[in-house]
C-alpha positions as CSV (number, residue, x, y, z in Angstrom):
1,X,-56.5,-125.0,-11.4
2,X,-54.3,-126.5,-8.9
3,X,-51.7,-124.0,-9.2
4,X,-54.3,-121.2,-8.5
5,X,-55.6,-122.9,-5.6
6,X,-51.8,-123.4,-4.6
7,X,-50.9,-119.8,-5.0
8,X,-54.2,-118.8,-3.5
9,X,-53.6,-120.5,-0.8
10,X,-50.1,-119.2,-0.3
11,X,-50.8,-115.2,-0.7
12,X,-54.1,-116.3,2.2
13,X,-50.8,-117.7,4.4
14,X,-48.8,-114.9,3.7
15,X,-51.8,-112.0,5.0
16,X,-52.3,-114.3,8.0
17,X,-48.5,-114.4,8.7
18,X,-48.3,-110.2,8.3
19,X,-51.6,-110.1,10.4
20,X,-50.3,-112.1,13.4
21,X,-47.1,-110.2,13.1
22,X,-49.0,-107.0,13.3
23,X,-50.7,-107.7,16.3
24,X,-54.0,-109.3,14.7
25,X,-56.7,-109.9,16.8
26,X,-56.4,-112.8,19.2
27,X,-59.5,-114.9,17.6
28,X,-57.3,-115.1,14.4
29,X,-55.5,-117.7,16.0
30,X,-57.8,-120.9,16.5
31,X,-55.5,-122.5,18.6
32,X,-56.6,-120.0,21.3
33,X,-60.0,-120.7,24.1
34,X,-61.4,-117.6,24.8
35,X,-60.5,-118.0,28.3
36,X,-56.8,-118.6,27.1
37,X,-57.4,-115.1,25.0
38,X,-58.6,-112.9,27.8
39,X,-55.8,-114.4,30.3
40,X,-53.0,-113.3,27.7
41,X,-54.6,-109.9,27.0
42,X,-54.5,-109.1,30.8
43,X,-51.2,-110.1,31.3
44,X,-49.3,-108.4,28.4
45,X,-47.2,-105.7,29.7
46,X,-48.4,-102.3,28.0
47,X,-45.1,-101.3,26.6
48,X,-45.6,-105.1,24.6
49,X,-49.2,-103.6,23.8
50,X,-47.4,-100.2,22.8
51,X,-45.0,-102.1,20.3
52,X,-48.1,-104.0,18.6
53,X,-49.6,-100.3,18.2
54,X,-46.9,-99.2,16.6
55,X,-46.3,-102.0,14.4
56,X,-49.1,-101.1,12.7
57,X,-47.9,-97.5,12.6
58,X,-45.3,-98.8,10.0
59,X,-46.4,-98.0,6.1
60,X,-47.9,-101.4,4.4
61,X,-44.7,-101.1,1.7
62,X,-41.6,-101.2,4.4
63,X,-44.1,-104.2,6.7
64,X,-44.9,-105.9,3.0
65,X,-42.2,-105.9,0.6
66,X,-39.5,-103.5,2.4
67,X,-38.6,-106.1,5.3
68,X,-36.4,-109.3,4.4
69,X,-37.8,-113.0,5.3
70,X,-36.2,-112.7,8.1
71,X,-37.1,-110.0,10.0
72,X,-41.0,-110.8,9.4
73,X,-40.6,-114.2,10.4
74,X,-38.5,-112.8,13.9
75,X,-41.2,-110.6,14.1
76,X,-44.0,-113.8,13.9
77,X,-42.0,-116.0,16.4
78,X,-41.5,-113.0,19.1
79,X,-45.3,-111.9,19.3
80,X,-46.3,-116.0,19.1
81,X,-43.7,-117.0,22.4
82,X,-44.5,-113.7,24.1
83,X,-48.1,-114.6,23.7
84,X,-48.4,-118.3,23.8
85,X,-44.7,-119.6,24.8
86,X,-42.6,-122.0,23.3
87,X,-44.1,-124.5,20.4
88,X,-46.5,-127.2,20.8
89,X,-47.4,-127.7,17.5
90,X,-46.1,-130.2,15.3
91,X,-43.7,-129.1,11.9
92,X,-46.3,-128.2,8.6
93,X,-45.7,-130.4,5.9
94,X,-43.2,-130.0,3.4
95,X,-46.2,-128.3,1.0
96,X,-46.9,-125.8,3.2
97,X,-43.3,-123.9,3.0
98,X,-44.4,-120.7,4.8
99,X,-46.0,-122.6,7.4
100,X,-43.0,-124.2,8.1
101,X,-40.7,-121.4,8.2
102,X,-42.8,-119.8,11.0
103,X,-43.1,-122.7,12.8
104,X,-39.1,-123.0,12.5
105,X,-38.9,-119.0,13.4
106,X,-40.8,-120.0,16.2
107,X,-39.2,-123.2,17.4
108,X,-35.4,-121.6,16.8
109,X,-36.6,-119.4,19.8
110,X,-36.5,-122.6,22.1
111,X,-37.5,-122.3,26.2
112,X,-37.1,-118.1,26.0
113,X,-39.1,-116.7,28.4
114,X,-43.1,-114.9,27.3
115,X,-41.2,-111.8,29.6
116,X,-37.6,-112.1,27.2
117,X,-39.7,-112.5,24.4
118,X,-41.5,-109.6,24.7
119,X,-38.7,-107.5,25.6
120,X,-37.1,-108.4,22.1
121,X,-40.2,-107.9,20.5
122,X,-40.5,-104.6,21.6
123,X,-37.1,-103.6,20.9
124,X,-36.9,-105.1,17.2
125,X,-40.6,-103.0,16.3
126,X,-38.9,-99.8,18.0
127,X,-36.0,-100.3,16.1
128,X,-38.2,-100.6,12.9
129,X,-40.2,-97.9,13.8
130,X,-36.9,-95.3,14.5
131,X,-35.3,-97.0,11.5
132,X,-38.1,-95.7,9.3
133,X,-38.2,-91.9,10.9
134,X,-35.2,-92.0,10.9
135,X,-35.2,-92.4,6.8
136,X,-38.1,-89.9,6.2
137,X,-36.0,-87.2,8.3
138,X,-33.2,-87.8,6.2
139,X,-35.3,-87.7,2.5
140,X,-36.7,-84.4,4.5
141,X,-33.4,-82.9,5.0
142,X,-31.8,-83.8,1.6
143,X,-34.7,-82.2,-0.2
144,X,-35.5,-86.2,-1.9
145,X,-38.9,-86.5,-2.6
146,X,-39.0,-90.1,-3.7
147,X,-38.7,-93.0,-1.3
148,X,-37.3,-95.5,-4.0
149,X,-34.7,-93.5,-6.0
150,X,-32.5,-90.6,-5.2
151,X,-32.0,-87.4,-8.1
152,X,-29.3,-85.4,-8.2
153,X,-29.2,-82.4,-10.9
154,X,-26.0,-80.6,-11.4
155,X,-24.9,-78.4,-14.7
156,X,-27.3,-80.0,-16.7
157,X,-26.8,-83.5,-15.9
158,X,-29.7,-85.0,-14.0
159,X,-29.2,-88.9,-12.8
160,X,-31.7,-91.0,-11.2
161,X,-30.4,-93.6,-8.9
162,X,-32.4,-96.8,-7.8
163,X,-32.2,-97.0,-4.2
164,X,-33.1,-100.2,-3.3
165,X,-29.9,-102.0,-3.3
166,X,-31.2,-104.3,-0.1
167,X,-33.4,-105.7,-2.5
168,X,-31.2,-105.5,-5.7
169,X,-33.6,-102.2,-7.0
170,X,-35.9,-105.0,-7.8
171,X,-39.5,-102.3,-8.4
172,X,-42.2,-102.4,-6.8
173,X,-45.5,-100.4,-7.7
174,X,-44.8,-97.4,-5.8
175,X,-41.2,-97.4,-7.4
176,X,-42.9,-97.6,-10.9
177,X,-45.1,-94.6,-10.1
178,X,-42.1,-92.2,-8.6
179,X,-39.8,-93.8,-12.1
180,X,-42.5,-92.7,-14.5
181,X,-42.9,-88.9,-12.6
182,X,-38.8,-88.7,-12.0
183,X,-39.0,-88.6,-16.0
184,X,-41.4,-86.6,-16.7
185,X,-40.1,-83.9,-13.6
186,X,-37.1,-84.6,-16.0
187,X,-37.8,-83.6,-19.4
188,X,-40.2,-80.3,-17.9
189,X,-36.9,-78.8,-16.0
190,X,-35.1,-76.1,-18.5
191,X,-31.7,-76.5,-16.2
192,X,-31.9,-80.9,-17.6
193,X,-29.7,-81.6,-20.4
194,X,-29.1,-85.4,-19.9
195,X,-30.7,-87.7,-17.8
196,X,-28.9,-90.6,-16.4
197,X,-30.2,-93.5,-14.9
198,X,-28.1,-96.0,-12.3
199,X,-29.0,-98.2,-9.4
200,X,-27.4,-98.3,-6.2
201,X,-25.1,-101.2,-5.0
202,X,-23.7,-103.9,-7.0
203,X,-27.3,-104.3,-8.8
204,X,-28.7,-102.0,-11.6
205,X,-32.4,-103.6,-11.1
206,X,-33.0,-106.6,-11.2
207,X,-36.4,-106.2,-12.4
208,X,-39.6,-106.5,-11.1
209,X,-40.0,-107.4,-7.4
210,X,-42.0,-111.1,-7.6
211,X,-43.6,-109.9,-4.0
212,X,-45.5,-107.9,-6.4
213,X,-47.5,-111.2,-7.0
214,X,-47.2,-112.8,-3.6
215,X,-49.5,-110.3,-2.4
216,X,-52.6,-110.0,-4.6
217,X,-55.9,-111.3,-3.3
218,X,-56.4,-114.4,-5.7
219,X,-60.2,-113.3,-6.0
220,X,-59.3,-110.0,-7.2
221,X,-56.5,-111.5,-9.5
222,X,-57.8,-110.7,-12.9
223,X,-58.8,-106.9,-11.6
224,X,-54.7,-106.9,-10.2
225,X,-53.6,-107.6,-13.2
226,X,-55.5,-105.2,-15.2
227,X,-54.3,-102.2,-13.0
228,X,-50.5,-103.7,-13.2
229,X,-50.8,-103.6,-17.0
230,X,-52.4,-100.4,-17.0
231,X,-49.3,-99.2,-15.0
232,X,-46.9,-101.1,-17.2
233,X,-48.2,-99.5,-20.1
234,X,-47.5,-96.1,-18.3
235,X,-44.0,-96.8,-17.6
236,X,-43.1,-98.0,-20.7
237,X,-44.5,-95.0,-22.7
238,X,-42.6,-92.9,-20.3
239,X,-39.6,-93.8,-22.1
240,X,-41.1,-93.7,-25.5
241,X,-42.3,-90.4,-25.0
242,X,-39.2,-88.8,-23.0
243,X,-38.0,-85.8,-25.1
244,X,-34.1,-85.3,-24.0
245,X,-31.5,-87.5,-24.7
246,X,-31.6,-90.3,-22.0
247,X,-29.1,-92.9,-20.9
248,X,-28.2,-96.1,-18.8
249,X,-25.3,-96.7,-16.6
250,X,-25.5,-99.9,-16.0
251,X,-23.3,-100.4,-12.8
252,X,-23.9,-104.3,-12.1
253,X,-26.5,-107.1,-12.7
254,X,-29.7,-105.8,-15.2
255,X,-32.7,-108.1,-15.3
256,X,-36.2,-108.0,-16.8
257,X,-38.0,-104.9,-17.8
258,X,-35.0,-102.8,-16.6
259,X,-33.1,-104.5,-19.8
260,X,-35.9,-104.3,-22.3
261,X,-36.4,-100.7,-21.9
262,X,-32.7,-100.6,-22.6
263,X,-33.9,-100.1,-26.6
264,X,-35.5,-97.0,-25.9
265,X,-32.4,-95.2,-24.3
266,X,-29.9,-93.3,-26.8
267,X,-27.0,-95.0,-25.6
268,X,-26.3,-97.6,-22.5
269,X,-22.9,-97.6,-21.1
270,X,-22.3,-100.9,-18.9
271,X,-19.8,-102.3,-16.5
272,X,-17.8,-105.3,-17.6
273,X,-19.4,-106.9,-14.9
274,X,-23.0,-106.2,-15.6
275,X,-25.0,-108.8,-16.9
276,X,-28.1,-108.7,-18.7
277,X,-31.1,-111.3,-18.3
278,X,-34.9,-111.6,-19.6
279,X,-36.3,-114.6,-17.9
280,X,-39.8,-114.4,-18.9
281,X,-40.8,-118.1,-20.6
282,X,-38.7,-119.3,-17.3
283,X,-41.9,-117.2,-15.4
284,X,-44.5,-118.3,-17.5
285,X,-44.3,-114.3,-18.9
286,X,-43.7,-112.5,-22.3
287,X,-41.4,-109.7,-22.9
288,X,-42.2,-106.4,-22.5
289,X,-40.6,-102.6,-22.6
290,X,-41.2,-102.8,-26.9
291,X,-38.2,-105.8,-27.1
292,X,-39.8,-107.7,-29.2
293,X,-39.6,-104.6,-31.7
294,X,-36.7,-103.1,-30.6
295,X,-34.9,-106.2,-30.1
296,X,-34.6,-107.9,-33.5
297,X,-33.8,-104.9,-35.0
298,X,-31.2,-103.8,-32.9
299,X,-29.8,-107.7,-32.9
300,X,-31.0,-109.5,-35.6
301,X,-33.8,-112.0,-34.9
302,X,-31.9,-114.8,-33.9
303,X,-29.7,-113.2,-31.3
304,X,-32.8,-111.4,-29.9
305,X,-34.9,-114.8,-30.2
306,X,-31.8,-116.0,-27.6
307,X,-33.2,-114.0,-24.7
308,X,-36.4,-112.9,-24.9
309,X,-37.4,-116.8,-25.7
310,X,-34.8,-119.1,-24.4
311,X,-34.0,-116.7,-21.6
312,X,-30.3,-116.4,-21.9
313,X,-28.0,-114.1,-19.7
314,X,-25.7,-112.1,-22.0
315,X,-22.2,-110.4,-20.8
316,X,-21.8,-106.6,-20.9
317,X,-19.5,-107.3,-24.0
318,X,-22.0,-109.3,-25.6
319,X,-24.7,-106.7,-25.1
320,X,-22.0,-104.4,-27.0
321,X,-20.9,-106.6,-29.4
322,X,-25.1,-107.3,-30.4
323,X,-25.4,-103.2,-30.0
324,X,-27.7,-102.9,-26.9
325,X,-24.7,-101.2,-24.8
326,X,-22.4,-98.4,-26.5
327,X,-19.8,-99.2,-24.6
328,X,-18.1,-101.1,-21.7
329,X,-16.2,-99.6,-19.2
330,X,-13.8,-101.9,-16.5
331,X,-15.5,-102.0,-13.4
332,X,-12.5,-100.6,-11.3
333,X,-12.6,-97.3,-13.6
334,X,-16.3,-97.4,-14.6
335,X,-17.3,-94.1,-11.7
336,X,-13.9,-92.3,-12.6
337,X,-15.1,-92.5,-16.7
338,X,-18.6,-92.7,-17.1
339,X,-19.6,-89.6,-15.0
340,X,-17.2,-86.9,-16.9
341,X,-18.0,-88.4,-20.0
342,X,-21.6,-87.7,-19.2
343,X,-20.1,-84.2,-17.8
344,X,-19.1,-83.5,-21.1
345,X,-22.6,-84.5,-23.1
346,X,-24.4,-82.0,-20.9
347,X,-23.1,-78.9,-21.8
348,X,-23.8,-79.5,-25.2
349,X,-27.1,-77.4,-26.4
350,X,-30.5,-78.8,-25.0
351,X,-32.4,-78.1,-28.7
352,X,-29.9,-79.3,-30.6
353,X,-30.1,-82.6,-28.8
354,X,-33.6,-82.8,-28.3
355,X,-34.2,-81.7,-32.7
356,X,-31.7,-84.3,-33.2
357,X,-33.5,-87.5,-31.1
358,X,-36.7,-86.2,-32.2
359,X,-35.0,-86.6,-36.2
360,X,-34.0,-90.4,-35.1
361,X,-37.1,-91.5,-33.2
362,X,-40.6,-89.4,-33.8
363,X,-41.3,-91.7,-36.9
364,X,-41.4,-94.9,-34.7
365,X,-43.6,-93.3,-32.1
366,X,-46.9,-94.7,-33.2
367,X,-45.3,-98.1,-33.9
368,X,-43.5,-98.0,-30.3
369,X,-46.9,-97.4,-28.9
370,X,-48.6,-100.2,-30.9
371,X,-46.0,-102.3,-29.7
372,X,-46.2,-102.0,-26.4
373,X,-50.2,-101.6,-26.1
374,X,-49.8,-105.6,-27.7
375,X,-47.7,-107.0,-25.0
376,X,-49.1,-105.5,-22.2
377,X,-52.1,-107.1,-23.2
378,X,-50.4,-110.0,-23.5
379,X,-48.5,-110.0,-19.8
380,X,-52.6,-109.1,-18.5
381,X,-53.2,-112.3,-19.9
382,X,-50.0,-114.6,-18.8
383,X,-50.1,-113.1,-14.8
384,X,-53.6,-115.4,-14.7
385,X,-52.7,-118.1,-16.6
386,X,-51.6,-121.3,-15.1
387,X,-48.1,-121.8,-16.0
388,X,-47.2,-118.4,-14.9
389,X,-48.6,-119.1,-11.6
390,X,-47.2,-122.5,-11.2
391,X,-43.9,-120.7,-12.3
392,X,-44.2,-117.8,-9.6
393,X,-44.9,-120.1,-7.0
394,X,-42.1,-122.7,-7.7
395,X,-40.2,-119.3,-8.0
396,X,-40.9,-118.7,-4.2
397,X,-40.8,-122.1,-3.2
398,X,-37.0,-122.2,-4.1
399,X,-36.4,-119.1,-2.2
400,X,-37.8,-120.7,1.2
């Protein structure tokens, strides 16, 4: 109970760190008289008024989960010496870790001026703000629909890049949701012979993005993590079900439910740098994505026991050498190779391919399903439990 009054506590700190960022109202700050609120709200400037406004403009995922550490906590120690000037209150304690990196955001600011301070704020949220136009006028103009991946279809070869390299493709909810329509947009489109999937920068994924957790309500935990197995279920079955022949180029790093899905793809070609993790009993998890079906068949039990237990990282050749990965490619040639190669698989005839993986794969279906219905009932069940959450929040402890 401890942990879950830890992590409440925490994800409570982290909405009152985005609300003061975002220009909360003044009484959420109890440091504050009223006559001490009034005075400061008559004397901000209205292009600083403006910048709050627009602040709050911004979409919840780029304020959220889009924006490093950093730039959030910039954000916090801007508005707090525009609005109250330099620190007078003493450092948190070393438990309370977010506490204490705003107070440092804050303090690193030292004797700046309420009128400097403001002028920065309002330049870093306009930046922000254009940044973001600025990337919906470009998804506009190249015709992209999706905010978290980029597709590209050319003579039958369709590839669907993860483009989220800032934050190592790790997937968010919304990228679940455009992943599982990208596939099925996939496998209705005549002119689709293969479908390719890759990640942007020198990750492939690295799994699912932990800010995921940091940001559920603690009293609506059990309700969160009904919906997020609901939605897990989804994306896994999207592989399950996907008609065409489907396959991974794993450019760098793979982690998590990126790797586990790996089994359902007809063949994974990797980098010799990739590397492929499954840390769940290090997160208090279980493994998902129908591994621990897929996974001891593929690699023999013991092998398989290796990382989806004992959560060990296994080289591109080793995923070969087990028969995860088809083949690996040297990471100085792996663009000039891979992408011919898969050049070459897509003029081959669409039925033919699609008889032939519905030959290897129709009769494990209903087991695949089975399969995966049984761990995401599983993961429903670890996200509440205790050592999960102790686990998630030592996770983000470390990262502070």
């Amino acid at each position: 109970m401890a942990a879950v009054r830890y992590l409440a506590r925490y994800t409570s700190v982290n909405r009152c760190c985005i609300r003061s960022l975002l220009g909360a109202p003044y009484q959420r700050i109890p440091a504050w008289s009223a006559a001490t609120q009034v005075r400061l709200m008559s004397g901000l400037s209205a292009q600083f008024e403006e910048a709050k406004a627009r602040l709050l403009t911004l979409k919840e995922e780029p304020m959220v989960l889009f924006l490093d550490n950093d730039v959030k906590l910039k954000i916090y120690a801007l508005f707090k010496q525009s609005t109250s000037g330099t620190v007078t209150t003493k450092r948190p304690g070393m438990v309370d870790f977010v506490g204490r990196a705003k107070w440092d955001a804050w303090n690193a600011l030292g004797s700046m001026s309420q009128e400097d301070a403001q002028k920065a704020y309002i330049d870093l949220v306009n930046s922000l703000a254009g940044g973001e136009e600025k990337t919906a006028a470009a998804q506009t103009d190249s015709g992209q629909k999706y905010k978290n991946l980029l597709i590209t279809c050319e003579n039958g070869l369709r590839t669907i890049t993860l483009n989220r390299p800032e934050k190592k493709n790790a997937i968010t909810k919304e990228m679940y949701e455009e992943w599982i329509e990208s596939l099925k947009e996939a496998a209705e489109d005549p002119g689709t012979v293969i479908t390719a999937i890759t990640g942007s920068g020198d990750y492939y994924c690295s799994g699912n993005d932990l800010s995921n957790f940091a940001n559920i309500d603690p009293s609506k935990m059990h309700e969160s993590s009904k919906e997020a197995g609901v939605l897990l279920n989804r994306f896994v079955s999207a592989f399950i079900d996907f008609p065409k022949p489907l396959v991974a180029v794993v450019n760098g790093h793979a982690i998590g439910v990126c790797v586990t899905v790996m089994a359902l793809f007809d063949a994974v070609y990797a980098s010799d740098m990739a590397t492929f993790h499954t840390p769940f009993s290090a997160l208090g998890q279980s493994p998902e994505g129908c591994s621990t079906y897929t996974f001891p068949k593929i690699m023999g039990p013991a092998k398989a026991n290796e990382m989806l237990l004992f959560n060990k990282k296994i080289t591109a050749q080793q995923a070969c050498d087990v028969g995860l990965v088809a083949e690996v490619i040297p990471a100085n040639s792996f663009q000039q190779k891979i992408w011919p190669k898969l050049q070459a698989h897509a003029k081959l005839p669409v039925k033919s391919l699609v008889y032939s993986k519905a030959l290897t794969r129709d009769m494990e279906k209903d087991i695949l399903h089975k399969v995966n219905d049984a761990e995401c009932d599983r993961l429903v069940e670890r996200w509440t439990s205790e050592d999960c959450i102790n686990a998630i929040v030592n996770f983000f402890n470390r990262k502070k």
